[in-house]
Gaussian input, Z-matrix of N, CA and C with variables (Angstrom, degrees):
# hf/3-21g

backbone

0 1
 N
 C     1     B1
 C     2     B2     1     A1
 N     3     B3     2     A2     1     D1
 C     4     B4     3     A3     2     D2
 C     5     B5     4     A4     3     D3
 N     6     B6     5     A5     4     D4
 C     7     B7     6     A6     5     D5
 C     8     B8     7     A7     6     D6
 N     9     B9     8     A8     7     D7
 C    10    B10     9     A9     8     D8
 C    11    B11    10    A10     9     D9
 N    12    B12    11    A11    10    D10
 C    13    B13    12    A12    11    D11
 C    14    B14    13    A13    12    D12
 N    15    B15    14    A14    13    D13
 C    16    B16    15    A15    14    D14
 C    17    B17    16    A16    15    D15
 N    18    B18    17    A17    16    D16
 C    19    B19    18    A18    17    D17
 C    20    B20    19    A19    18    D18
 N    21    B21    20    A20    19    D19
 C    22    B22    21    A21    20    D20
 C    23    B23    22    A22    21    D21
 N    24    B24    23    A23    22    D22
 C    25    B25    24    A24    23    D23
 C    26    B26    25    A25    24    D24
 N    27    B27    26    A26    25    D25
 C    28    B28    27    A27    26    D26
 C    29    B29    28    A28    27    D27
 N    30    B30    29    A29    28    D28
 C    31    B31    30    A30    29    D29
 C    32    B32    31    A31    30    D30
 N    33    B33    32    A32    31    D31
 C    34    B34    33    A33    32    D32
 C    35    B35    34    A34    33    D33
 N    36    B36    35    A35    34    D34
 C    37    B37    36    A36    35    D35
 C    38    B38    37    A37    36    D36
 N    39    B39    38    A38    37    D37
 C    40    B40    39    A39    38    D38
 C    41    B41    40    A40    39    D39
 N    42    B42    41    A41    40    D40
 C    43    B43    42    A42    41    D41
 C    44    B44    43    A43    42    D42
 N    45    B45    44    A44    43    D43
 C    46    B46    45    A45    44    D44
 C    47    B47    46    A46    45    D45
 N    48    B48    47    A47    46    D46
 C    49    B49    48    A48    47    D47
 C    50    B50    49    A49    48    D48
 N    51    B51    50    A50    49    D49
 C    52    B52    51    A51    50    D50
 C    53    B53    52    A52    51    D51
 N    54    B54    53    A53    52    D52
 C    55    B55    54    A54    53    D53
 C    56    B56    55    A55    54    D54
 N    57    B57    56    A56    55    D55
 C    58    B58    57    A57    56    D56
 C    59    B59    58    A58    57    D57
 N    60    B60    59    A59    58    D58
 C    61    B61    60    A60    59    D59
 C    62    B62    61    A61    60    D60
 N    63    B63    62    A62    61    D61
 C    64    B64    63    A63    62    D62
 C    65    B65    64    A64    63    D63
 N    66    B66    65    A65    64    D64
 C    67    B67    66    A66    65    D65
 C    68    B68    67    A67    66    D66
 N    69    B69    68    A68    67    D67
 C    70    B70    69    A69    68    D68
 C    71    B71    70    A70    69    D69
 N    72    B72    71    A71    70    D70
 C    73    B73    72    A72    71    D71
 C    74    B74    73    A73    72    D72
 N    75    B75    74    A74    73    D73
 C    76    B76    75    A75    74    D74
 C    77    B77    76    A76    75    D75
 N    78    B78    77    A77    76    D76
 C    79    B79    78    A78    77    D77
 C    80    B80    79    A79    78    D78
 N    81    B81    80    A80    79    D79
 C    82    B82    81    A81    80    D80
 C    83    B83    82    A82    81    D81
 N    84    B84    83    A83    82    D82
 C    85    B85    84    A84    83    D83
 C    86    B86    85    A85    84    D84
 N    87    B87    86    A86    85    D85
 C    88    B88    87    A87    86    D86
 C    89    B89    88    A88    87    D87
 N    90    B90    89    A89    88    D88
 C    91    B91    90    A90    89    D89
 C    92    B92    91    A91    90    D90
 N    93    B93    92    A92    91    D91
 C    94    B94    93    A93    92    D92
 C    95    B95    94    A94    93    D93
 N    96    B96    95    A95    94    D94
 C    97    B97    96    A96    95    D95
 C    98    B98    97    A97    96    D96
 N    99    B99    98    A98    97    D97
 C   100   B100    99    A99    98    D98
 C   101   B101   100   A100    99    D99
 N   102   B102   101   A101   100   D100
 C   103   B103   102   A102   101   D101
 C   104   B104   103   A103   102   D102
 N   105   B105   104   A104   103   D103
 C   106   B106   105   A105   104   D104
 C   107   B107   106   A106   105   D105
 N   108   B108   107   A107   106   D106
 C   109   B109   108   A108   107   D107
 C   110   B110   109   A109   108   D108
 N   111   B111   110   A110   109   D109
 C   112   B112   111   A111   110   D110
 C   113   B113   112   A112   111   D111
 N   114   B114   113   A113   112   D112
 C   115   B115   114   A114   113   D113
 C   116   B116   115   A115   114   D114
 N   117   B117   116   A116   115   D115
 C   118   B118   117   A117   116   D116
 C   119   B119   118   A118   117   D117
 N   120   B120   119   A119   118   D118
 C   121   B121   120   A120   119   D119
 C   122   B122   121   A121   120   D120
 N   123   B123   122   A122   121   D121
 C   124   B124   123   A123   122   D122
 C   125   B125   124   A124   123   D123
 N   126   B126   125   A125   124   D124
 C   127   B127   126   A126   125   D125
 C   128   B128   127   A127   126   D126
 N   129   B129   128   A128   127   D127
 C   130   B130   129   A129   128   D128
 C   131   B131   130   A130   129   D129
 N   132   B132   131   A131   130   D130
 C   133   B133   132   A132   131   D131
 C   134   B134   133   A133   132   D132
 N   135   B135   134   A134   133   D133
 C   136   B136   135   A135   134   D134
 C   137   B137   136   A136   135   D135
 N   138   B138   137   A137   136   D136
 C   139   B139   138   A138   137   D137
 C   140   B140   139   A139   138   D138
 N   141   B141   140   A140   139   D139
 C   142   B142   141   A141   140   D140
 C   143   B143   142   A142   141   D141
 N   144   B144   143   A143   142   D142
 C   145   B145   144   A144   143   D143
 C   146   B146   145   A145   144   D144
 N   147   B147   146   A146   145   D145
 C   148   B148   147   A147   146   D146
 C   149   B149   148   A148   147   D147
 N   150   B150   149   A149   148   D148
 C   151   B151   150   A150   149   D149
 C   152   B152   151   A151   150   D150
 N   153   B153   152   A152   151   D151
 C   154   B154   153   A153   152   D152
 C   155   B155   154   A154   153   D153
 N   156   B156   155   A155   154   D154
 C   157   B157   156   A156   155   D155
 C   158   B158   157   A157   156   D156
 N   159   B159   158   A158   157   D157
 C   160   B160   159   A159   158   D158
 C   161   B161   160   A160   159   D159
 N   162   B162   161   A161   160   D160
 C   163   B163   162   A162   161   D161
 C   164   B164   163   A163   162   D162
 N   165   B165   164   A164   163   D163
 C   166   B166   165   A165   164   D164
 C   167   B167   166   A166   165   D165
 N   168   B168   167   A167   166   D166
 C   169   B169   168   A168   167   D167
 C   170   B170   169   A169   168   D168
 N   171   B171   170   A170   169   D169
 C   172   B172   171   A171   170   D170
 C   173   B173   172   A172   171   D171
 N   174   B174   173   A173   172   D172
 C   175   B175   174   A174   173   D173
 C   176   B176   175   A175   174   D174
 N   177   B177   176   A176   175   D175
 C   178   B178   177   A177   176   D176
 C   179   B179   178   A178   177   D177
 N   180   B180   179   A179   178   D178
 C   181   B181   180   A180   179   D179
 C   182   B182   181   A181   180   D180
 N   183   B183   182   A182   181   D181
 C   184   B184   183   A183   182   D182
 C   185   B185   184   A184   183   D183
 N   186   B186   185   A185   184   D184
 C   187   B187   186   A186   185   D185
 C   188   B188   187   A187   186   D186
 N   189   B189   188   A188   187   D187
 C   190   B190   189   A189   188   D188
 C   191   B191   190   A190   189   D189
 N   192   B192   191   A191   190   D190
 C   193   B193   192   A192   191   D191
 C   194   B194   193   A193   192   D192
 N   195   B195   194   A194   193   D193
 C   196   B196   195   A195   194   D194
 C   197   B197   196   A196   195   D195
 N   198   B198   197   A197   196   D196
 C   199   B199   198   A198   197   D197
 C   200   B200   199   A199   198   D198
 N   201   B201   200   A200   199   D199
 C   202   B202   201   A201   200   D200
 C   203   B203   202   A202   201   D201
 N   204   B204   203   A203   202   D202
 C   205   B205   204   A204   203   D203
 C   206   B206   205   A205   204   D204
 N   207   B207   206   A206   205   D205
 C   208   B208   207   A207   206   D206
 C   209   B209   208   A208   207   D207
 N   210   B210   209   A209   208   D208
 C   211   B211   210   A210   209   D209
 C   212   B212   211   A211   210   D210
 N   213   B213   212   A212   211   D211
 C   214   B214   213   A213   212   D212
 C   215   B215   214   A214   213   D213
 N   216   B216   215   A215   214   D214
 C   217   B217   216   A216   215   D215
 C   218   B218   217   A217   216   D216
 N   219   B219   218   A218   217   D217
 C   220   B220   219   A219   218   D218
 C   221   B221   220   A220   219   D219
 N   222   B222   221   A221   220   D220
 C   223   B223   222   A222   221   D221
 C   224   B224   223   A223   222   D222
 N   225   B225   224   A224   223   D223
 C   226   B226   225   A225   224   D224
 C   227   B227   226   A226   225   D225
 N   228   B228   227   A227   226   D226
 C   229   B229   228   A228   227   D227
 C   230   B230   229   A229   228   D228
 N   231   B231   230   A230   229   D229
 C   232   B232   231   A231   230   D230
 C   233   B233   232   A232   231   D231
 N   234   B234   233   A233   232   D232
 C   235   B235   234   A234   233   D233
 C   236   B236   235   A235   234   D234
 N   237   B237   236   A236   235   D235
 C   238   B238   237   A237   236   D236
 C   239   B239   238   A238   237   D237
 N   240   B240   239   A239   238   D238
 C   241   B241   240   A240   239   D239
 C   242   B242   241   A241   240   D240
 N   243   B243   242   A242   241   D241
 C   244   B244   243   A243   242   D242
 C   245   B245   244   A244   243   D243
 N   246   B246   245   A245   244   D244
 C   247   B247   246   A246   245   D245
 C   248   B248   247   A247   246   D246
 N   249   B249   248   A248   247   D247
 C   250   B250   249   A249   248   D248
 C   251   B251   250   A250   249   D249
 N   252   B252   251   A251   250   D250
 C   253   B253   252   A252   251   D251
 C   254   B254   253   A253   252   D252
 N   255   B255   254   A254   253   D253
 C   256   B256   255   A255   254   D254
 C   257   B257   256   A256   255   D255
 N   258   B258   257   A257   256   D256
 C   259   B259   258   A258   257   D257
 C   260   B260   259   A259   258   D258
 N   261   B261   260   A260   259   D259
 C   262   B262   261   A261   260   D260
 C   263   B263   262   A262   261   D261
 N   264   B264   263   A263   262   D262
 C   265   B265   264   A264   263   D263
 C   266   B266   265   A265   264   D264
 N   267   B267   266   A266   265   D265
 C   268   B268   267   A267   266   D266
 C   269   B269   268   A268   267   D267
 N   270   B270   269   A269   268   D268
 C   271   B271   270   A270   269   D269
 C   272   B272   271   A271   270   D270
 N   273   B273   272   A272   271   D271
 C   274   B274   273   A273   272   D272
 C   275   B275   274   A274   273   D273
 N   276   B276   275   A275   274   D274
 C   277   B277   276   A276   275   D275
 C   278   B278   277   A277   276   D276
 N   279   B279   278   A278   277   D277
 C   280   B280   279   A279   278   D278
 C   281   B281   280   A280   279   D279
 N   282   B282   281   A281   280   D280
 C   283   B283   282   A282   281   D281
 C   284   B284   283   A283   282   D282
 N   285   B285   284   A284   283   D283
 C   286   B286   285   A285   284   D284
 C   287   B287   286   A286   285   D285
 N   288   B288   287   A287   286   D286
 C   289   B289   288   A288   287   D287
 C   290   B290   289   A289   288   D288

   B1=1.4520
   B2=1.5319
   B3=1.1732
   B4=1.8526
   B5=1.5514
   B6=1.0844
   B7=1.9225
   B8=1.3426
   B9=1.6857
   B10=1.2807
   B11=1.5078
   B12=1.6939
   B13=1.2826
   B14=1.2122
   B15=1.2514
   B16=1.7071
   B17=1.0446
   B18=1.2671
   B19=1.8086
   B20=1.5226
   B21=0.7926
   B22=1.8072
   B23=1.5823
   B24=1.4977
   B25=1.6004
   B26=2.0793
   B27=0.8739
   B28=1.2675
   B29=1.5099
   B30=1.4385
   B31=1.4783
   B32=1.5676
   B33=0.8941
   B34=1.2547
   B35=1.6075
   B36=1.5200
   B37=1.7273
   B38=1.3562
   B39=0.9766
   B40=1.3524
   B41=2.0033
   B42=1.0391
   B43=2.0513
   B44=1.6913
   B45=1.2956
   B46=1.8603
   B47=1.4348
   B48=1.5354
   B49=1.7764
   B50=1.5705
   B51=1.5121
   B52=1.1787
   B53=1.3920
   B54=1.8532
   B55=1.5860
   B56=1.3186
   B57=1.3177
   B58=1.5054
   B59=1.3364
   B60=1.2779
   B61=1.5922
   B62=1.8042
   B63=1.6976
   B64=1.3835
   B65=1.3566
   B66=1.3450
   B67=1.2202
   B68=1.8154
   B69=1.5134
   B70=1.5113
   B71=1.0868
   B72=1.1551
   B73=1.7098
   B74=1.4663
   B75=1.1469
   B76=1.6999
   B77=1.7191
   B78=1.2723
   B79=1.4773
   B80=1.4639
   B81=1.3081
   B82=1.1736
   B83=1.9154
   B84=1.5074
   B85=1.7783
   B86=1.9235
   B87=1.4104
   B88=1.6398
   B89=1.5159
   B90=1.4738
   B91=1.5825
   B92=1.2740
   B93=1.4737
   B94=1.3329
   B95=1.7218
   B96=1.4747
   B97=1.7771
   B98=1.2358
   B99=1.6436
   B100=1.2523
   B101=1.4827
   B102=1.4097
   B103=1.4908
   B104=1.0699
   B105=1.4454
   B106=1.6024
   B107=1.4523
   B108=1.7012
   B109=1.4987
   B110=1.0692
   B111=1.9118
   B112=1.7933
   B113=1.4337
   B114=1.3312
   B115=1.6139
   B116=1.3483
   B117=1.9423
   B118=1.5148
   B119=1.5687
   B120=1.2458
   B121=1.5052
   B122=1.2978
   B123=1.8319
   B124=2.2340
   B125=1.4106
   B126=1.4342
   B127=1.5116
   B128=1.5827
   B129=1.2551
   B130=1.8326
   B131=1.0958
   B132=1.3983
   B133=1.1887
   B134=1.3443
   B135=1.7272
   B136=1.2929
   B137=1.5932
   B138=1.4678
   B139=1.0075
   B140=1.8303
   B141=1.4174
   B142=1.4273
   B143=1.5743
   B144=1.3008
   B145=1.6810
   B146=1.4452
   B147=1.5799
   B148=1.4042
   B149=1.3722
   B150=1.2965
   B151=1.4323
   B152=1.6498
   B153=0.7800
   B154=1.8118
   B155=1.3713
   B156=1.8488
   B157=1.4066
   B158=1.1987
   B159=1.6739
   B160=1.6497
   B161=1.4982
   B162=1.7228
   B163=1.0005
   B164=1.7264
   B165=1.1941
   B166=1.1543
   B167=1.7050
   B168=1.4254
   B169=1.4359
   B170=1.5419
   B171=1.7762
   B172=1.6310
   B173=1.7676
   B174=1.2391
   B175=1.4985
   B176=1.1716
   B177=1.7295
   B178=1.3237
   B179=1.7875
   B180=1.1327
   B181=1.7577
   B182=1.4472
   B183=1.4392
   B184=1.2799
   B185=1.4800
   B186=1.7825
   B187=1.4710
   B188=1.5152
   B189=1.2837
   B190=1.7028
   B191=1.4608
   B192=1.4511
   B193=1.8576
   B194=1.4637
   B195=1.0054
   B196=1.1319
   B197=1.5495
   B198=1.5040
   B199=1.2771
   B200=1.7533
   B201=1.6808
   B202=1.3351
   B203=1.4494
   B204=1.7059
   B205=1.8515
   B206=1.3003
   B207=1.8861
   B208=1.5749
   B209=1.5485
   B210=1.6417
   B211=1.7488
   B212=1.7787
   B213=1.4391
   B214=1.2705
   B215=1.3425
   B216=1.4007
   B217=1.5513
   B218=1.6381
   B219=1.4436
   B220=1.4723
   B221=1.5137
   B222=1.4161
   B223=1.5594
   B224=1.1057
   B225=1.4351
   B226=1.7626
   B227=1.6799
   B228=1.3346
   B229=1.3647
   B230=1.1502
   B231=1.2333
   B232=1.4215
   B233=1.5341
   B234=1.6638
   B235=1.9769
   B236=1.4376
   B237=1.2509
   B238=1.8844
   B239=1.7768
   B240=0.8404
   B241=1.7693
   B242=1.5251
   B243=1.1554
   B244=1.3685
   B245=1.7325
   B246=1.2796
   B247=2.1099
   B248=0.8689
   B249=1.3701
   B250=1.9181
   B251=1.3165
   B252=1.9750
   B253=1.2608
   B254=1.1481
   B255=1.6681
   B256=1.6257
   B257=1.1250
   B258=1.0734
   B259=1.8998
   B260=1.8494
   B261=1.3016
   B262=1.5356
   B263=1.6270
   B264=1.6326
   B265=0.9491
   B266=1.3565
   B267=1.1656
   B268=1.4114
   B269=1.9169
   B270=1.1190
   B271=1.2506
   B272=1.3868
   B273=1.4639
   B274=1.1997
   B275=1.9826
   B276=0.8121
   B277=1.7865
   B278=1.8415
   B279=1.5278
   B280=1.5976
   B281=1.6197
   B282=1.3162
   B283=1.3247
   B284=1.5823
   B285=1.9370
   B286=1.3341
   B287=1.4830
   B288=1.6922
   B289=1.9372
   B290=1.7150
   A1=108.70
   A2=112.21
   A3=126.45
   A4=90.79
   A5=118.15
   A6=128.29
   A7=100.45
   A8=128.15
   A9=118.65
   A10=118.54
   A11=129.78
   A12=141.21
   A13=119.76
   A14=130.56
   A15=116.00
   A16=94.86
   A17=152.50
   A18=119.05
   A19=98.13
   A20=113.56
   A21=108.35
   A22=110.30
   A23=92.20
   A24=96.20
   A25=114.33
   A26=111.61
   A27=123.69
   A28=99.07
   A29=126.22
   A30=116.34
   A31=124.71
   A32=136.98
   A33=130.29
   A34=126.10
   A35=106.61
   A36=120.65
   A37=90.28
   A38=134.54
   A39=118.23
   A40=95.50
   A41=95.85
   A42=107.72
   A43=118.11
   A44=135.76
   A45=137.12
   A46=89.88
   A47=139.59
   A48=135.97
   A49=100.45
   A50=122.57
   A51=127.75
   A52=98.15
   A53=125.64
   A54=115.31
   A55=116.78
   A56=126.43
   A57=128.32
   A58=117.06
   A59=160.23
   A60=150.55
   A61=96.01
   A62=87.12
   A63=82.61
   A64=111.88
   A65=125.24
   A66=123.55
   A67=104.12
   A68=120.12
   A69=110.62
   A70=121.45
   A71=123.47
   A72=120.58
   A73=126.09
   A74=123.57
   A75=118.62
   A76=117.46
   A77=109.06
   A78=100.92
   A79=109.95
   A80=113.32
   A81=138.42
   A82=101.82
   A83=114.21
   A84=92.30
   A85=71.62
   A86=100.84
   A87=125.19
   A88=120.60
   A89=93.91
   A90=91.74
   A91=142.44
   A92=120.03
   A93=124.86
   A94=129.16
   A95=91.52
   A96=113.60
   A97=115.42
   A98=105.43
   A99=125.00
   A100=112.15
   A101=144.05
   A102=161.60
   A103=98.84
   A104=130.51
   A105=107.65
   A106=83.86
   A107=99.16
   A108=126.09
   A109=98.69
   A110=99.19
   A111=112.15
   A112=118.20
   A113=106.51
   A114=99.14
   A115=131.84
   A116=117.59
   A117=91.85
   A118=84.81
   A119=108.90
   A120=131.88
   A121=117.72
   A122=99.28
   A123=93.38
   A124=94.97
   A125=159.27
   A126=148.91
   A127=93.18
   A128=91.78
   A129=126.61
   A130=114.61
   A131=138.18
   A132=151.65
   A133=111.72
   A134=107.78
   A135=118.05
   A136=120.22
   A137=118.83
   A138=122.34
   A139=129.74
   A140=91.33
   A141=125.79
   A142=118.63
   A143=100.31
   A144=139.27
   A145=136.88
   A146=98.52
   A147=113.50
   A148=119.86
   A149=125.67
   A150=109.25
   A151=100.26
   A152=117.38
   A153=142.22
   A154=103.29
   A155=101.09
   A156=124.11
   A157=93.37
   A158=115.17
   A159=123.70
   A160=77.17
   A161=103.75
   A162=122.24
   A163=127.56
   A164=101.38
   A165=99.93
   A166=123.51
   A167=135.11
   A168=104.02
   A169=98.47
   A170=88.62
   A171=93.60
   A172=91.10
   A173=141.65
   A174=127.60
   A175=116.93
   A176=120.55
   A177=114.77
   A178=111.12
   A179=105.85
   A180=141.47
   A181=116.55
   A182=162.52
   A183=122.62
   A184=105.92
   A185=126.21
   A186=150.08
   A187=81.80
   A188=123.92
   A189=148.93
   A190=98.24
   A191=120.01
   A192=116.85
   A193=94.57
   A194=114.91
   A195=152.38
   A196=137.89
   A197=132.14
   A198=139.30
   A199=124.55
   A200=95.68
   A201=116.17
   A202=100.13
   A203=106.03
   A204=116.46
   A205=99.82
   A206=99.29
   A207=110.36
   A208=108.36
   A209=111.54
   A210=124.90
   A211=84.87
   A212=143.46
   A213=114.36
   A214=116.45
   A215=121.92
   A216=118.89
   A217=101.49
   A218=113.42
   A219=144.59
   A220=107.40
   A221=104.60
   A222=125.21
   A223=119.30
   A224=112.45
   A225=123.24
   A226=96.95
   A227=92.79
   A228=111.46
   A229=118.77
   A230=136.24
   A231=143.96
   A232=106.42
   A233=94.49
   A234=110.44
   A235=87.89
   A236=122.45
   A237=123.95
   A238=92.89
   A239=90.01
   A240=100.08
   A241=104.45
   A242=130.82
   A243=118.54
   A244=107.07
   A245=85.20
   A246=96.29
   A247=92.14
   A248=108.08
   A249=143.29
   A250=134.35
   A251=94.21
   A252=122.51
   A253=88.22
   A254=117.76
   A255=137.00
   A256=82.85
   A257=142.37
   A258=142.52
   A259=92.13
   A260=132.81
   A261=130.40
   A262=80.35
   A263=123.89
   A264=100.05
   A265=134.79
   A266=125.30
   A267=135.34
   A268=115.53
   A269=115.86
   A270=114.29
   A271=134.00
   A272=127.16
   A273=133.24
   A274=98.74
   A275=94.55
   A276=103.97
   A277=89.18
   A278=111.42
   A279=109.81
   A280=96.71
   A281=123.20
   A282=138.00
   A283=114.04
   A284=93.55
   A285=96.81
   A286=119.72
   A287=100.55
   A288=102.46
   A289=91.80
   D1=153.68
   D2=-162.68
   D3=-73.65
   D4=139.31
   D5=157.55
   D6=-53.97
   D7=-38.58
   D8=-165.35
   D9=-105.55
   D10=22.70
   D11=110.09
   D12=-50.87
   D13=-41.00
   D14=177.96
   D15=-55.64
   D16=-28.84
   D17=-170.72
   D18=-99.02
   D19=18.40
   D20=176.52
   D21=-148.37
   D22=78.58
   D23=-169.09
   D24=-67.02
   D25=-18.12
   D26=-166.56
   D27=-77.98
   D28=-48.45
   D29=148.58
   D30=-81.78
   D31=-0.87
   D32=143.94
   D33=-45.36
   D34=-56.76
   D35=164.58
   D36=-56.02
   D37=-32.56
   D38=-137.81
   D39=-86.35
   D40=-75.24
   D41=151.97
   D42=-38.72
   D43=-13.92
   D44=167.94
   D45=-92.40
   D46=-66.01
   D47=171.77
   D48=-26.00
   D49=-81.18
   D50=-143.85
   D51=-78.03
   D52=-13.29
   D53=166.58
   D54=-70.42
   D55=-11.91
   D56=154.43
   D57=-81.72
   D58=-31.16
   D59=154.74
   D60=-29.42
   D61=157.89
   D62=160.03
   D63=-118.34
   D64=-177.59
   D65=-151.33
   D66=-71.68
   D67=161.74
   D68=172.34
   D69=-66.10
   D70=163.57
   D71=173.51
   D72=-65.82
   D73=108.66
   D74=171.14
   D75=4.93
   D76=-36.80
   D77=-168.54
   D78=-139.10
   D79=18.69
   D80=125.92
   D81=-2.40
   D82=116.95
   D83=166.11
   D84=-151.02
   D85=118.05
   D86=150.71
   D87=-55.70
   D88=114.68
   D89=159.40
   D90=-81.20
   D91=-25.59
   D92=123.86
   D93=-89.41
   D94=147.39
   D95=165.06
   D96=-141.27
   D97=127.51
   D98=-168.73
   D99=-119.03
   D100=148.57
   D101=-165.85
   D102=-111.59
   D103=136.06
   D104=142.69
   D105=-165.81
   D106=166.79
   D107=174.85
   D108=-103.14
   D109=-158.55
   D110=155.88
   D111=-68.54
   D112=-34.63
   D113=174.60
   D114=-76.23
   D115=8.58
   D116=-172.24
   D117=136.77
   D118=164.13
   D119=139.39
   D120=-33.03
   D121=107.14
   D122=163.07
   D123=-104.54
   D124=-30.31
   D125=-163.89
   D126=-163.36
   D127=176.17
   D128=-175.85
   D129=-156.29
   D130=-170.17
   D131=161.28
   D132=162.17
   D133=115.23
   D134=171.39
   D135=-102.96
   D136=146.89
   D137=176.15
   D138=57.36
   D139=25.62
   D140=-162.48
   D141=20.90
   D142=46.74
   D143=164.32
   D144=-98.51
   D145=-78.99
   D146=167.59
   D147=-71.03
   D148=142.02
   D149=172.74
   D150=-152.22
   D151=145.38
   D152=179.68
   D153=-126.53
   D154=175.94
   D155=-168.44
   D156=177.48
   D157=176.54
   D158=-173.48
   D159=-166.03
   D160=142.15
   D161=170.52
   D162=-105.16
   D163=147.03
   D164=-167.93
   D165=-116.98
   D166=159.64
   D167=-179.44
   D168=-90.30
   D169=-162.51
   D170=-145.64
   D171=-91.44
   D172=-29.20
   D173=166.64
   D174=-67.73
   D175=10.33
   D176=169.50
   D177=-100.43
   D178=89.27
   D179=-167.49
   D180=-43.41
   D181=72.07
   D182=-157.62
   D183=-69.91
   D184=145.79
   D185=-178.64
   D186=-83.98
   D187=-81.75
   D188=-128.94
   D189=-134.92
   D190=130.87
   D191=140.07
   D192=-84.74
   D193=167.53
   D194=146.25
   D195=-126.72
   D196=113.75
   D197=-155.72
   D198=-119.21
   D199=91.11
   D200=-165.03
   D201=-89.40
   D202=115.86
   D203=160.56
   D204=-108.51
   D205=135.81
   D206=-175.91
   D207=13.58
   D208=69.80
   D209=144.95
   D210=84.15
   D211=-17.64
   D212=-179.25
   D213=-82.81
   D214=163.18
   D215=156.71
   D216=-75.60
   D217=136.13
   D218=-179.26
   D219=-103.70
   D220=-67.57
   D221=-169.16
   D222=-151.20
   D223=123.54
   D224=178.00
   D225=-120.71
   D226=136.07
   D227=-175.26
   D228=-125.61
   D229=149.25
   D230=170.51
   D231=-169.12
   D232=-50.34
   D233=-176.85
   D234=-146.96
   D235=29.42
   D236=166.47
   D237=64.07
   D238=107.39
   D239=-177.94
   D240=-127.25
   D241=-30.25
   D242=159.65
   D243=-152.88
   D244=134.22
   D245=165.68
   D246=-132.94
   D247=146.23
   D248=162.52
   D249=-121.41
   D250=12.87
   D251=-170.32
   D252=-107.74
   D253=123.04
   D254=169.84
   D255=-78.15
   D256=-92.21
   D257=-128.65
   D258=-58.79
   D259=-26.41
   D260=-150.93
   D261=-101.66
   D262=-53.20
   D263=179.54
   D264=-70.00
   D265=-24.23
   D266=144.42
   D267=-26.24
   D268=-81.46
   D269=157.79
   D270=-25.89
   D271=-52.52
   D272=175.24
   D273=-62.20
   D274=-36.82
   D275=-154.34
   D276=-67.73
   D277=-37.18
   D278=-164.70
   D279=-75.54
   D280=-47.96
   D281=-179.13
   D282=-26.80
   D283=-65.90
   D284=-176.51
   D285=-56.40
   D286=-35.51
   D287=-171.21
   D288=-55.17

């Protein structure tokens, strides 16, 4: 687990829950997608139409993304601490070869 979830225990639980799901289905396509850090919401996009964001100032740092499909955790990032994305993990996996 990331050093920089210990200060944000609420996504920390939040990333040990979603390490039990299993991953989405290959063809899996979300109608919502959501962004966020520790501070909040950075983007969205519903219905791969609408799309929003909130701005933030510039000493407000991102620690973590975090990658919400329709309300689940997907992907927490800092040092990739969890994917549930086959097709992304697929990708990463071809990259490295």
């Amino acid at each position: 687990m990331s050093s920089v979830l210990t200060r944000y225990p609420q996504w920390q639980q939040k990333v040990i829950e979603a390490m039990k799901k299993p991953l989405f289905d290959i063809t899996y396509c979300p109608e919502v997608v959501e962004v966020f850090d520790q501070f909040g919401l950075l983007a969205g996009r519903v219905h791969g139409c609408f799309s929003y964001e909130c701005t933030r100032k510039i000493e407000e740092e991102s620690e973590f993304i975090a990658w919400m499909l329709d309300g689940e955790l997907a992907v927490a990032d800092s040092e990739v601490l969890l994917n549930r994305l086959q097709l992304l993990e697929k990708v990463i996996y071809e990259i490295i070869l």
